[in-house]
N, C-alpha and C positions, 0 to 999 in steps of 0.2 A: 504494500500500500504506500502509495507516494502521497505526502501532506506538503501543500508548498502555502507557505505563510510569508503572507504581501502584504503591503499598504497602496493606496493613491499617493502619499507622503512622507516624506519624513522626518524624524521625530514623535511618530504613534506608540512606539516600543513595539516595533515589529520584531527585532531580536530578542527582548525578552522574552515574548509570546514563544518564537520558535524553538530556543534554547528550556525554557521551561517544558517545555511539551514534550522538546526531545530528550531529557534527564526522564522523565513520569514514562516515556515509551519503552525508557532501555532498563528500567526496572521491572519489566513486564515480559519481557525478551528479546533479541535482538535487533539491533538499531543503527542506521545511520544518517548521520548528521551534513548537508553540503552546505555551506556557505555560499553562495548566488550572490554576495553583494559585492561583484568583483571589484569593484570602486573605491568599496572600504570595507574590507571584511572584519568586523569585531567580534563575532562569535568566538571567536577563539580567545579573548580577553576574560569570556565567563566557562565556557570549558575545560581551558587548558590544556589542549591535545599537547603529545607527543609526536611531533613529526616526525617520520622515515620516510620516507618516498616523496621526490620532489622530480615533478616532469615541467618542459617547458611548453606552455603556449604559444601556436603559432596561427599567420593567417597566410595563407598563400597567396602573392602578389604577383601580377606581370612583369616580367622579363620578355623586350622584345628586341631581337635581333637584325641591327640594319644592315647586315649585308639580305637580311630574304625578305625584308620589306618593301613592298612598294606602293604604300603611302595610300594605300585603296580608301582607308578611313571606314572599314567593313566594323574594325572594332570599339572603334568609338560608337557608332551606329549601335549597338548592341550593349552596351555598357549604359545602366538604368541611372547611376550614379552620379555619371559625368566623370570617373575619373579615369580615364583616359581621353587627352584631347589629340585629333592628328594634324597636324603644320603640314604647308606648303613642304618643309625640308626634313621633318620626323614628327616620331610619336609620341610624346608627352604622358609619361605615368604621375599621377598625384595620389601615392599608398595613403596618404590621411584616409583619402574618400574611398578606395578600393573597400569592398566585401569578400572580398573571394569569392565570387560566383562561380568564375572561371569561364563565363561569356568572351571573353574576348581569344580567349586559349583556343574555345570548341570551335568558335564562327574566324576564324584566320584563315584564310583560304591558302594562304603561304608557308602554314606550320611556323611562322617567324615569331609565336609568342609564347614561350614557357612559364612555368607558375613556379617561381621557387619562394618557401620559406620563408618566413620573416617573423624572429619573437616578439606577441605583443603582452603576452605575460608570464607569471608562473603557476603551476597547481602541484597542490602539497596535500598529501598524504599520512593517516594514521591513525591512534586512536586517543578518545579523551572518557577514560575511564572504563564504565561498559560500553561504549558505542564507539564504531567508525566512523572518522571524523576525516572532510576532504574539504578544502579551501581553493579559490583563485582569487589572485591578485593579476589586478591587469598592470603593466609599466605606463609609469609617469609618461606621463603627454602623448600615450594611445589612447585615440577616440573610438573605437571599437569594442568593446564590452562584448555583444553577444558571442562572435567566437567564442571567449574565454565562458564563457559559461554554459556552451552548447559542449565545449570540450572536457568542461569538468566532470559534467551528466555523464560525458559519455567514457571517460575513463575510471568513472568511478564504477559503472557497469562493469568494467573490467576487473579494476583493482579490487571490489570493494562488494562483490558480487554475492559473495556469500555469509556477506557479514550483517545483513537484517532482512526483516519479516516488516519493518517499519521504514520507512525513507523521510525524512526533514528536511523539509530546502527552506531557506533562509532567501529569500528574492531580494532583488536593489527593490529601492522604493520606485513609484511612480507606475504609469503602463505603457511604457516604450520599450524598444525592441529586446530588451534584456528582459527585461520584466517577460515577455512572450514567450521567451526560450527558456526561465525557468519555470512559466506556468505551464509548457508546452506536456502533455504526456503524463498529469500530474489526478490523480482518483480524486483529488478537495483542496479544496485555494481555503484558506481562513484567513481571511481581510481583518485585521487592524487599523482602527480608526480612532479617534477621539472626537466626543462629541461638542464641536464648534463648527461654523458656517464654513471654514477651508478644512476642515475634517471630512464634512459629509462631501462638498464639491468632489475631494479628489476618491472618496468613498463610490461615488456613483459612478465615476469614471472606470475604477477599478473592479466593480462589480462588474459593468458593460462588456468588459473585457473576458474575465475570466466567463461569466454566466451566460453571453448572447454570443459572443464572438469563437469562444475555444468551448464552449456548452460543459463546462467542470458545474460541481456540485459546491457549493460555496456557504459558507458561513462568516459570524461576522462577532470579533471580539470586542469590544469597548472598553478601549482604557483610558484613566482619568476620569471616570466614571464620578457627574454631581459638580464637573464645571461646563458651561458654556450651554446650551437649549437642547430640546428636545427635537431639534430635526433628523439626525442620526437615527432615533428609534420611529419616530414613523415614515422615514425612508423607508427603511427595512420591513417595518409591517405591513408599506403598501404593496410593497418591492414582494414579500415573505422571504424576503433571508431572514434565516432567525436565527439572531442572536444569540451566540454559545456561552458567552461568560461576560462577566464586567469587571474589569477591575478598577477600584478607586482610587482618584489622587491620594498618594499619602506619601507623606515625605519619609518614612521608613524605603520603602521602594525606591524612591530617587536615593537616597544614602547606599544602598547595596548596591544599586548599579553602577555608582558612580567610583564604588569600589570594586567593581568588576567580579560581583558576588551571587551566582545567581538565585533568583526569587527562590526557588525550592527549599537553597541550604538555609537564606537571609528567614524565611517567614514559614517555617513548616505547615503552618492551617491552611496554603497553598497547594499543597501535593496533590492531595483530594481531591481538590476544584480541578488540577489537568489531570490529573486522573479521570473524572468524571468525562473532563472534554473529548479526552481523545476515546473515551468507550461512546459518544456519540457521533463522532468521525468516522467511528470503525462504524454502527448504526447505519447510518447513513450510507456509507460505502458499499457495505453488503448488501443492504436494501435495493439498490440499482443494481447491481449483478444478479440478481433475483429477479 
């Protein structure tokens, strides 16, 4: 079962939510944990994994070759991006804007464009406690994220394949193209929100996504629960996501997190409540396989 816990924002405690739920999972049996926030991954500031295994990130970029070039401009034509532009005298690659499609490789009519290689970040492997635990970090001043976190999925498949019955993904905030590749594939998105007027805004966005767009099974956490209105819960009630748990402003919670403690060990009367959540994820889960 894959649980991927989002926000529309950030600052909701989207990683507390995930990291609490994924301790409460791997007490139950086995568990792993991926980090999705390749931007800034802090999960591992309340975990503490053990890393051993560190692979690199990469995106495959054009390489085109001017002696088998002749300037056709086939692959610009075909390049959704714009980053490839063709001159009167050559080809112009700009890898900021490259995706790696590999459109311009397949439509060369000359074979004069190879795709080689290029690190845009790293992913790191191992465990934090009971559970398996995978991270990526994208490099400073790469603008591409989703690689890095389509390639974490997928070598955690690999690496990390037989190490849970449970999957945790920790998504970047917002719902842009990262955010899609860690909802991508995923049995329940649990949306983290706080209920204020830019809470619910990026709330509704992030529902549209995961619920109409990728048709996941969704639920909706509320934390800071008893500041800002009531728009958040009768979104959801017109909407019927229904609301898994609340947790309330208390500055015990800001003190643990700020020490990098997470809610389980910081506030025991916790445990229970993700416990309870995630026996309604699995609910839910199985109810649509049925």
């Amino acid at each position: 079962m894959n649980i991927v816990v989002a926000s529309g924002k950030g600052g909701t405690g989207k990683t507390l939510v995930a990291t609490s739920l994924a301790l409460a999972a791997s007490e139950q049996g086995q568990t792993v944990f991926l980090d999705c926030d390749v931007e800034a991954p802090n999960a591992g500031l309340f975990l503490k994994p053990e890393l051993s295994r560190r692979v690199e990130a990469v995106s495959l970029t054009p390489e085109v070759d001017a002696d088998l070039c002749t300037l056709c401009g086939r692959c610009a034509e075909v390049c959704q991006y714009h980053a490839i532009a063709a001159l009167p005298k050559k080809v112009m690659v700009f890898m900021e804007m490259c995706h790696g499609c590999g459109s311009c490789a397949v439509n060369c009519p000359e074979q004069a464009i190879q795709e080689i290689p290029f690190s845009i970040g790293v992913l790191e492997f191992g465990r934090a406690g009971g559970m398996a635990f995978g991270q990526g970090t994208l490099n400073v001043g790469e603008a591409m994220a989703t690689p890095v976190v389509r390639q974490l999925k997928k070598q955690a498949a690999k690496i990390l394949a037989c190490e849970g019955d449970t999957t945790i993904l920790d998504a970047p905030p917002g719902t842009s193209c990262p955010v899609i590749e860690a909802l991508r594939g995923a049995d329940f998105a649990l949306l983290v929100t706080e209920p204020t007027p830019f809470g619910l805004h990026d709330l509704k966005l992030a529902a549209e996504v995961a619920r109409e767009a990728l048709r996941i099974p969704t639920g909706v956490v509320i934390n800071k629960d008893g500041v800002g209105d009531q728009g958040v819960e009768v979104f959801c009630r017109e909407a019927r996501i229904p609301v898994l748990m609340r947790i309330p402003l208390d500055r015990r919670i800001a003190e643990a997190y700020s020490d990098g403690v997470p809610l389980l060990e910081a506030m025991a009367e916790y445990r229970s409540r993700f416990e309870a959540l995630l026996a309604r994820i699995r609910e839910t889960v199985q109810a649509r396989v049925l």
